[in-house]
N, C-alpha and C positions, 0 to 999 in steps of 0.2 A: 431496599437500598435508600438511604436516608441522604437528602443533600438538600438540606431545608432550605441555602441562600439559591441554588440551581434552579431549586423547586421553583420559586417566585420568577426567578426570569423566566423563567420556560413558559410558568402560567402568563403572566404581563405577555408574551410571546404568542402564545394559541390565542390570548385574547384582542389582540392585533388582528392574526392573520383571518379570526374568524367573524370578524368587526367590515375588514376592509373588502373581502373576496368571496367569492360564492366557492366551493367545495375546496376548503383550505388552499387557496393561494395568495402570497403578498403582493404586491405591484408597487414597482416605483419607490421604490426604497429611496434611490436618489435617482432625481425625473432630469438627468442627463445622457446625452449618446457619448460612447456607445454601447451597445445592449450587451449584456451577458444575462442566462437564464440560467440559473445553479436547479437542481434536481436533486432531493435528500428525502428520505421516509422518515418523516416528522410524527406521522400516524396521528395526523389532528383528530380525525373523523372519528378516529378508534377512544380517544383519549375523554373525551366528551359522551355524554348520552343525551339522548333527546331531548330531556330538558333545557342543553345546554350549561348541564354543570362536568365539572370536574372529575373524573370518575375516582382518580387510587387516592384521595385527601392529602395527605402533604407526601406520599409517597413519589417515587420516580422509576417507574418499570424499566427495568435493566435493558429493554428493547431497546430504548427510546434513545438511548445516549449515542450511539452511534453518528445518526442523522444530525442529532439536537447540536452532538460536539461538531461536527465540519460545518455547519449554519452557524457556530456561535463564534469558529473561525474567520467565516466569510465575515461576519458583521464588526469584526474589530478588525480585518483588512478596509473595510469600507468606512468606519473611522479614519481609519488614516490616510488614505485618498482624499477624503472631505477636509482633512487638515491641510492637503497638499496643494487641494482646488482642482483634483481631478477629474474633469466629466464624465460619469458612467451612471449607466441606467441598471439599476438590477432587479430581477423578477426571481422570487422565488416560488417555487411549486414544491409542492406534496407530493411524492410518487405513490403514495398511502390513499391519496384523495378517492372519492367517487368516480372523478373527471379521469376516462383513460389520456396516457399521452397523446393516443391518435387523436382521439377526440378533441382536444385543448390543440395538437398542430392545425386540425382540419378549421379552426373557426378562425387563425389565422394569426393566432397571439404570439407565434414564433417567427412570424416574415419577417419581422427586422431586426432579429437576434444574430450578434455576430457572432456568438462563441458560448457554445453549452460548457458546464461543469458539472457532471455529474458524479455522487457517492452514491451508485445504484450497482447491480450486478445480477444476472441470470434473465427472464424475460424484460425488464425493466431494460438494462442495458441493451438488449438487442432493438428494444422497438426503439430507445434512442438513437442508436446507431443508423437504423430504415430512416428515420426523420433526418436525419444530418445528411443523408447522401441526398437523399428527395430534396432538401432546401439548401443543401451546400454550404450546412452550416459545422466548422470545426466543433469534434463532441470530443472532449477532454475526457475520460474514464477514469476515475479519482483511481479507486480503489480497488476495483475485479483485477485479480491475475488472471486472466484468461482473454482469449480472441474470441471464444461464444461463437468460433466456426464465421467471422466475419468474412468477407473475399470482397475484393478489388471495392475499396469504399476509404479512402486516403482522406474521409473526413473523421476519421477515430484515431483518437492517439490514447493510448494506453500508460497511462502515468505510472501505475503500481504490475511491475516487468513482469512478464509470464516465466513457469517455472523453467523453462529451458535456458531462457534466459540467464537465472541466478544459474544454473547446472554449468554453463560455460564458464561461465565467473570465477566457481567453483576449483572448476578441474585446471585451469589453465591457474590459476595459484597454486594449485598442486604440485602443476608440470617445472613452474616456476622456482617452488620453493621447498620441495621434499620430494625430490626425482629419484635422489638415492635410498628413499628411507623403506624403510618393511611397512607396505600400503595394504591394508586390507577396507574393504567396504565389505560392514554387514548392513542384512536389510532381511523382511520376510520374502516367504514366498507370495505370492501372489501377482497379479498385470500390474497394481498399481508400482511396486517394486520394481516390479519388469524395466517399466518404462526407466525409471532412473537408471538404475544399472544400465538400458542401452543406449543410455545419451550419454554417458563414461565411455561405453565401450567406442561408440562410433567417433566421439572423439580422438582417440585414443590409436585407434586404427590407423595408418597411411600405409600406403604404396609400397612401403619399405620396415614394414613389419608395427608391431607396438612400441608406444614410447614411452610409457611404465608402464610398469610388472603393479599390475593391480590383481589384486588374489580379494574374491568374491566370497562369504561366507553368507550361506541362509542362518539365519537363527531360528527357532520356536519361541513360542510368548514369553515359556515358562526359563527363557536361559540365564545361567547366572554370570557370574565373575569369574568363573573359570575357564567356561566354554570360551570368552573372550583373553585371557593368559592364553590358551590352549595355540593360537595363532602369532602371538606377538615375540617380539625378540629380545632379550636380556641386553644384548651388546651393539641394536643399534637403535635409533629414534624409530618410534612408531608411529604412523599416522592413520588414524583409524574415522574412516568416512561413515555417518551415519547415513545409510542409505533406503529414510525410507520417511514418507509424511503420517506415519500414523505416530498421534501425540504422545500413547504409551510406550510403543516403542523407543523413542528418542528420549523420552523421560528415564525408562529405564536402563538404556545405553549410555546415556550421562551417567548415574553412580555405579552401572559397572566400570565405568572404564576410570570414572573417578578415585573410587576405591583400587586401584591399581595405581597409582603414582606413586608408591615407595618402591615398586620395583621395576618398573618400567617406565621407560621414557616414551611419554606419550602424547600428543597433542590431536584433539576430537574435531572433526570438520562436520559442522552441522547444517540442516537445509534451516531457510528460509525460515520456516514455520515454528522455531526456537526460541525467537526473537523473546516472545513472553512469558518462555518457561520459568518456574520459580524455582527448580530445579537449578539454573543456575546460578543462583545468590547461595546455595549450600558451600558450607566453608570447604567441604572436598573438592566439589566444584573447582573453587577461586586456584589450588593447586596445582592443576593442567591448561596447558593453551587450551583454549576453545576457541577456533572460528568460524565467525557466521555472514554468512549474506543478505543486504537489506538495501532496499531503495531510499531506508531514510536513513540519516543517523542524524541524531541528537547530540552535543557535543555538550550540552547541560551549563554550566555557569561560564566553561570558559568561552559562550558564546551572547554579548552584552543583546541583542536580541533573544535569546531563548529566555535571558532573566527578566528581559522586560513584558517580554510575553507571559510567561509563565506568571509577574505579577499581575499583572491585569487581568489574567485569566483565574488567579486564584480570589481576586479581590470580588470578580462577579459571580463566580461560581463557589467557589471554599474547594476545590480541588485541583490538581495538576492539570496541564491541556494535556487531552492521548494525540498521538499521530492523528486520527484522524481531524481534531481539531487545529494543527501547523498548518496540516494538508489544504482545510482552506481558507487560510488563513495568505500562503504564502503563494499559492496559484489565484487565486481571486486578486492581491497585491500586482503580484509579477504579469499578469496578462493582460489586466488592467491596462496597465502601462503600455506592456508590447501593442496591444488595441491600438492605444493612442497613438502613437509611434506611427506603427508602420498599416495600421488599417485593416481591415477584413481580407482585402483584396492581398495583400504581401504579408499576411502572418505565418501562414505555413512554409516561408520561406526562410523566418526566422524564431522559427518555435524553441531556438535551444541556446539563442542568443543569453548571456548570463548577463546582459542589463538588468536592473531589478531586481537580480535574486536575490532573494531571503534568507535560503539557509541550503534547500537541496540542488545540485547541479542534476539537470535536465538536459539528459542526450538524445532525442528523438529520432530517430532515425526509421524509410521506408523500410515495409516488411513485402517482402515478394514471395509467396509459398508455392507459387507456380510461376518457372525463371520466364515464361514467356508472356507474361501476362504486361502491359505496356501499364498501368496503373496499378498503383501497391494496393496491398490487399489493407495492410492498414500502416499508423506509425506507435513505433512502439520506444519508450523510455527508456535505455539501454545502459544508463548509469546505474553499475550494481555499488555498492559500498561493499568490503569488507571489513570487519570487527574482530577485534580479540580479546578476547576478554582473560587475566591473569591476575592473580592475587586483588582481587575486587576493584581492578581498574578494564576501564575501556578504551581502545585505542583503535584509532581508525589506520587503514592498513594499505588504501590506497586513496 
């Protein structure tokens, strides 16, 4: 993967951070309170060899962008704080480094950090989560949709919504806007299916019977375009729920149902995990509703920050910002502020305040998984976006 102008910052970048810090961390980006410590897998350690050269020569390991892009967010938020004269201190770490995060909390380098920002997920994100309850420090979780089985620790808030989450979103647009229509969700067999279908179903359940007629079909790998006609209706709208996260699946359920739009009326409800599919830029594609659920939406030129970003991110990089790169871009901006504002001590009391926003609205709200528990288990981002996408336009839907 070729990004010759990336290449060079990223290198000018590793040779900073391995310049200034013993087992890749930066310090003091700007030596103002108050503190945020962002957490990204940079893989400095990995990127270098002993001698201390460069290991891929002008190449950029497809790992690497992930971390590189929300660090090259955070540092063109922190451009414009410093234009604004905002005081904050930031500390960036390596979750890649030698140094475990215990080890780096234990010497003491996190006491006076007011608010972690982490793009980490699976052990990483747990042992930040242990650090944040132990020092009481608000941990922002960029990117994991998941709780990592977190309980009663009101110092995580989960920025990118857990799947249950977008499932409610989902179905209550459903309830909302095709109650009458011929609803079928296909999906495989298997737990992981399982599960979805029975966050539909339990929703869908009350006291007083179902409130749509959802008719469940399994499919096999091998199904085609017929197997899906074989269920839908000629003479009324069809809304056909893709119900399942495996990428083949949902790839392939897109041109069946695509290749079905001269005879049926149809509009595809897709999970979460679509978002990227290239599957939907096919011109059959563009001739059925398709919607989907996302904690971001990008609103592209007609939003004069996304172009201005977008340039300054093209002019240092030679390529588009991904999500991950807005991500911190516009929480690193926006907390900034609320820091400043309202302080360590009264920030989780106004974590969803839309002072400052950038671009996504942020609904935080406690999560309780057991109702008697007197402290939430954690706080979770509960703004879903829906999207529709139709004849190669996109349209935000709430």
């Amino acid at each position: 993967m070729k990004k010759t102008g990336f290449f060079l910052l990223i290198l000018s970048l590793c040779m900073v951070l391995r310049a200034t810090a013993q087992d890749s961390v930066m310090s003091d980006i700007v030596v103002k309170a108050p503190q945020i410590a962002v957490f990204a897998p940079l893989y400095l350690d990995s990127a270098y060899d002993a001698a201390g050269s460069y290991r891929y020569g002008r190449m950029l390991p497809r790992y690497l962008n992930p971390g590189l892009d929300f660090y090259q967010g955070v540092a063109f938020a922190l451009d414009s704080l410093d234009k604004e004269e905002l005081g904050v201190q930031v500390n960036i770490y390596d979750t890649k480094a030698k140094t475990s995060v215990f080890k780096l909390a234990d010497s003491g380098a996190l006491d006076s950090t007011d608010v972690i920002l982490g793009a980490v997920s699976g052990a990483e994100y747990l042992d930040l989560a242990t650090i944040a309850k132990e020092k009481k420090i608000p941990f922002f979780s960029v990117t994991y949709p998941n709780d990592g089985g977190v309980r009663e620790n009101p110092y995580v808030l989960i920025v990118n919504p857990r799947l249950n989450t977008h499932l409610q979103a989902l179905y209550h647009y459903t309830l909302k806007n095709h109650g009458t229509d011929n609803i079928i969700l296909f999906r495989r067999k298997g737990a992981a299916d399982n599960r979805i279908s029975g966050v539909f179903k339990s929703l869908n359940e009350t006291n007083s019977g179902v409130l749509l007629k959802i008719r469940e079909v399994i499919l096999n790998t091998d199904f085609t375009p017929e197997n899906i006609a074989a269920v839908l209706n000629k003479d009324k709208e069809n809304l056909i729920i893709g119900g399942s996260l495996d990428d083949a699946f949902g790839k392939k359920l897109i041109a069946a149902a695509s290749s079905l739009s001269a005879g049926y009326k149809i509009t595809l409800l897709g999970m979460p995990t679509w978002a990227g599919f290239n599957e939907l830029e096919s011109a059959e594609a563009a001739k059925i509703p398709i919607v989907l659920s996302t904690s971001f939406f990008n609103p592209g030129t007609e939003s004069e920050f996304v172009t201005a970003f977008a340039q300054q991110y093209a002019n240092a990089t030679y390529t588009y910002p991904s999500e991950a790169a807005f991500r911190g871009f516009e929480l690193m901006y926006q907390y900034s502020h609320l820091l400043e504002r309202y302080q360590k001590t009264d920030l989780l009391n106004n974590i969803s305040t839309n002072e400052y926003q950038v671009l996504t609205d942020f609904d935080f709200k406690p999560v309780y998984l057991n109702k008697q528990s007197i402290s939430p288990d954690f706080y979770e981002n509960k703004r879903i976006y829906l999207i529709r996408r139709l004849n190669d336009s996109v349209e935000k839907l709430n």
